[in-house]
C-alpha positions as CSV (number, residue, x, y, z in Angstrom):
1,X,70.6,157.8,-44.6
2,X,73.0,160.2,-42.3
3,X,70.0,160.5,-40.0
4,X,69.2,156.7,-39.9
5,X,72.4,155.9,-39.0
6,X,72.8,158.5,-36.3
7,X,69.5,156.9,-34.7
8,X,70.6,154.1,-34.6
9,X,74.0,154.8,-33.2
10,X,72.8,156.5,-30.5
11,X,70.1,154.0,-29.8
12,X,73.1,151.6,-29.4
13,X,75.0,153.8,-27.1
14,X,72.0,153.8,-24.7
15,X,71.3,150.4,-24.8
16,X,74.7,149.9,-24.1
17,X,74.6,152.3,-21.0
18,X,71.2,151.0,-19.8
19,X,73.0,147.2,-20.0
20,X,75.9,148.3,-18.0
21,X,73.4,150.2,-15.1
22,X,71.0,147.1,-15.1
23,X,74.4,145.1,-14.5
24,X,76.0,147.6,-11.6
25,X,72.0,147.2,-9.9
26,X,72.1,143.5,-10.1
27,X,76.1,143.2,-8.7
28,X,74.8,145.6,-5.9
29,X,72.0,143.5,-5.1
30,X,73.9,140.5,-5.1
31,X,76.2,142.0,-3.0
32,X,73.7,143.0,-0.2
33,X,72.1,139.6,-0.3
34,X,75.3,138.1,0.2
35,X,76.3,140.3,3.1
36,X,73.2,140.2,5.0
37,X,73.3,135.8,4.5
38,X,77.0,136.3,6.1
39,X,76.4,138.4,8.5
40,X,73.2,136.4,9.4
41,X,74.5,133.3,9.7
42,X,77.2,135.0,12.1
43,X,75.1,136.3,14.5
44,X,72.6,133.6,14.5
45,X,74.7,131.3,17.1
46,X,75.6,130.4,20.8
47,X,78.4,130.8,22.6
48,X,79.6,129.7,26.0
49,X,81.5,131.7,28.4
50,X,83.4,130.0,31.2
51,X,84.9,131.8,34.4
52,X,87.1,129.9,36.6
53,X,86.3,132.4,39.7
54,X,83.4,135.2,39.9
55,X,84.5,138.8,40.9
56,X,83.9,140.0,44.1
57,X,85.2,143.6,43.5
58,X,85.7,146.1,40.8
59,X,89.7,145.5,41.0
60,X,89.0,142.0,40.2
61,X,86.4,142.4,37.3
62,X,88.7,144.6,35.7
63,X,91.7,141.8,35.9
64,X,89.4,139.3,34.2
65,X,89.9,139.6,29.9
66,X,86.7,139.2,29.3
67,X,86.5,143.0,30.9
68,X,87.8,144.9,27.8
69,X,84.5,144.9,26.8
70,X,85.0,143.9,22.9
71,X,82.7,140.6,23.4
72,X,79.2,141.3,23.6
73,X,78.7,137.8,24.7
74,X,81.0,138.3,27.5
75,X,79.8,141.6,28.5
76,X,76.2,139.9,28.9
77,X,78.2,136.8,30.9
78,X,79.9,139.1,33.3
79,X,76.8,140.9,33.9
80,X,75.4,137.5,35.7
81,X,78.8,136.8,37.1
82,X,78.9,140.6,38.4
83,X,75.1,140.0,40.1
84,X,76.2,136.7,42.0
85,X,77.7,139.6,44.6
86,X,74.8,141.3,45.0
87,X,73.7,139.3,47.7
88,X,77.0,139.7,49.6
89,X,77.6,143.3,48.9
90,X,75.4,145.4,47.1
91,X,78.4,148.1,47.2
92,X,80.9,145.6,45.8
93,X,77.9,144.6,43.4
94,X,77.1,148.5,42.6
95,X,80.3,149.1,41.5
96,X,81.0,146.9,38.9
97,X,78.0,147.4,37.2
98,X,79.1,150.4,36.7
99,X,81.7,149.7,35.5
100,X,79.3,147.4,32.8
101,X,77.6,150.3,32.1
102,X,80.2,152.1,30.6
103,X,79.9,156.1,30.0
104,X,76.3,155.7,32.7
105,X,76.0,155.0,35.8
106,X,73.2,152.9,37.8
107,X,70.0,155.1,38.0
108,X,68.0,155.4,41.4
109,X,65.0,153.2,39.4
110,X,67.6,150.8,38.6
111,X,68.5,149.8,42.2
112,X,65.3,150.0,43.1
113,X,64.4,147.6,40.0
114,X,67.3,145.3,41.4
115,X,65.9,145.1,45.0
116,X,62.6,144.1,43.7
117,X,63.6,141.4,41.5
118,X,65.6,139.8,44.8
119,X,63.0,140.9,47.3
120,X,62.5,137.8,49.2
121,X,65.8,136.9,49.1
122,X,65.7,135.2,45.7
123,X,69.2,135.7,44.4
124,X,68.7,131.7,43.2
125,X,67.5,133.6,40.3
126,X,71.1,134.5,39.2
127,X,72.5,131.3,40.0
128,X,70.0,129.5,37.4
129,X,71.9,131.2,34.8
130,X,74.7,128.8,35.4
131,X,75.3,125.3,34.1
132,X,74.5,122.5,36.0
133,X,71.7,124.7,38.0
134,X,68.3,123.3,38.4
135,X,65.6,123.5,41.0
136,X,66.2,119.7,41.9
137,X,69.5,120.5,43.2
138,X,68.6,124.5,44.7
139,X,70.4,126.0,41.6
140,X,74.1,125.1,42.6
141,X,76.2,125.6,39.7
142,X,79.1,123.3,38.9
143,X,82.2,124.7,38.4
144,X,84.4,126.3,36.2
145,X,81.0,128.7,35.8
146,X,79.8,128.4,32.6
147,X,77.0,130.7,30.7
148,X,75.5,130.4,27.2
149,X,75.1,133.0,26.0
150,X,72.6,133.0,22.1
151,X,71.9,136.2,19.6
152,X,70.1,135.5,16.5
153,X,69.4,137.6,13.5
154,X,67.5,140.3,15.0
155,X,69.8,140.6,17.7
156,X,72.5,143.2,16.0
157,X,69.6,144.9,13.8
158,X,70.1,148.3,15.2
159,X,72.9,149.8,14.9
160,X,74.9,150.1,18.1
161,X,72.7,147.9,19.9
162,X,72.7,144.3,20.6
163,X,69.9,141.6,21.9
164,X,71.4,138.8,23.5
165,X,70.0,136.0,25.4
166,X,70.5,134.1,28.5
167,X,69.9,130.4,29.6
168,X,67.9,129.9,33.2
169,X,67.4,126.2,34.3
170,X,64.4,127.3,35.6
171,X,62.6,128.8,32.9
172,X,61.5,127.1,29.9
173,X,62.8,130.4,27.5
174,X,65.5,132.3,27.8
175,X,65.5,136.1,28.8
176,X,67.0,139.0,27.5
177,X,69.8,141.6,28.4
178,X,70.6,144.4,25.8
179,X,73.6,146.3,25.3
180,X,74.8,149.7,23.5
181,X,78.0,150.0,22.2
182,X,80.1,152.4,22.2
183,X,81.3,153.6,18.8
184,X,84.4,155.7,19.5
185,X,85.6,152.8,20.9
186,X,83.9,149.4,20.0
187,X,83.0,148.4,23.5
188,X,80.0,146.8,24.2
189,X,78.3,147.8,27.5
190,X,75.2,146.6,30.0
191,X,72.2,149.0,28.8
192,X,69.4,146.7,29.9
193,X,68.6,143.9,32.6
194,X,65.4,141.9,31.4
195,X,66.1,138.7,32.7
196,X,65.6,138.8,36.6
197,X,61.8,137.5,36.5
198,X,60.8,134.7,38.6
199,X,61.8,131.6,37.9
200,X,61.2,127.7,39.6
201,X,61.4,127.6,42.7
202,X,64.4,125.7,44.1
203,X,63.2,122.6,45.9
204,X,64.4,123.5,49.6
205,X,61.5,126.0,48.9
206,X,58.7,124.5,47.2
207,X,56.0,124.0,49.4
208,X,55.0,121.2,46.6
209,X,58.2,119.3,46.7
């Protein structure tokens, strides 16, 4: 009888235990699911960034509050603002992406990847990424400058590095810049320029126009 009743004791204190652990598994997994829906549904989203003037020089990039480089967003914005000098002043241009790039500097491949993506003298290509710029009217922008700026769910996947995308009124998808951030301090900065590639033509140069 002793021995039946210390069976089934301790058949109740493990059923008991195996209850709670199924429990603790299920909460976790709840959990998870819940945080990956969140964060999800936060990263799945566009977001516009206006600038009421473009920077022409690293003095002026760094005044702007969109250059404390917390915004991913931004930092992918500025990145288009900072390449509208590029056909002015490649130095002024050099500089601030830089600046973007954080704890690197611009390689010898990637000026020589920037010169080849404006060969021709297309910097309309930059320009498209604002609003209001089409080929029907040569990719003039209206102003206060205004980029969208999208990320979806497989944008912050890896950690420390972010997809984003970027708007082109003369391409029918958007293209892609990436960025690394840096964890020491949060900052996101410019690891990546994918979206240069040609575009539309503007009509003052479309032989079918």
């Amino acid at each position: 009888m002793k021995k039946t009743l210390s069976f089934l004791l301790i058949a109740a204190v493990l059923f008991s235990s195996c209850s709670a652990l199924r429990r603790q598994s299920a909460s976790k997994i709840s959990t998870a699911s819940l945080t990956n829906s969140l964060y999800n549904a936060a990263a799945n989203k566009d977001k516009q960034i206006t600038f009421r003037s473009l920077p022409q020089n690293l003095e002026e990039l760094q005044a702007m509050p969109e250059a404390d480089m917390k915004d991913p967003y931004a930092v992918a914005a500025l990145t288009v603002a900072v390449l509208m000098r590029y056909e002015t002043s490649m130095e002024d241009c050099f500089e601030m992406l830089n600046y973007l790039k954080g704890p690197d500097d611009l390689s010898a491949y990637d000026k020589g990847f920037l010169r080849d993506r404006f060969e021709g003298r297309k910097y309309y290509k930059v320009r498209s990424f604002f609003a209001g710029a089409t080929p029907e009217n040569n990719y003039t922008p209206v102003t206060p400058y205004k980029i969208k700026v999208r990320s979806n769910t497989s944008s912050f996947t890896s950690d420390g590095w972010a997809t984003l995308w970027l708007f082109s009124g003369g391409a029918d998808n958007p293209r892609t810049v990436k960025l690394r951030q840096k964890k020491s301090t949060g900052q996101w900065f410019l690891n990546e320029i994918l979206f240069l590639s040609d575009i539309r033509l503007p009509a003052s140069e479309d032989p079918w126009n």
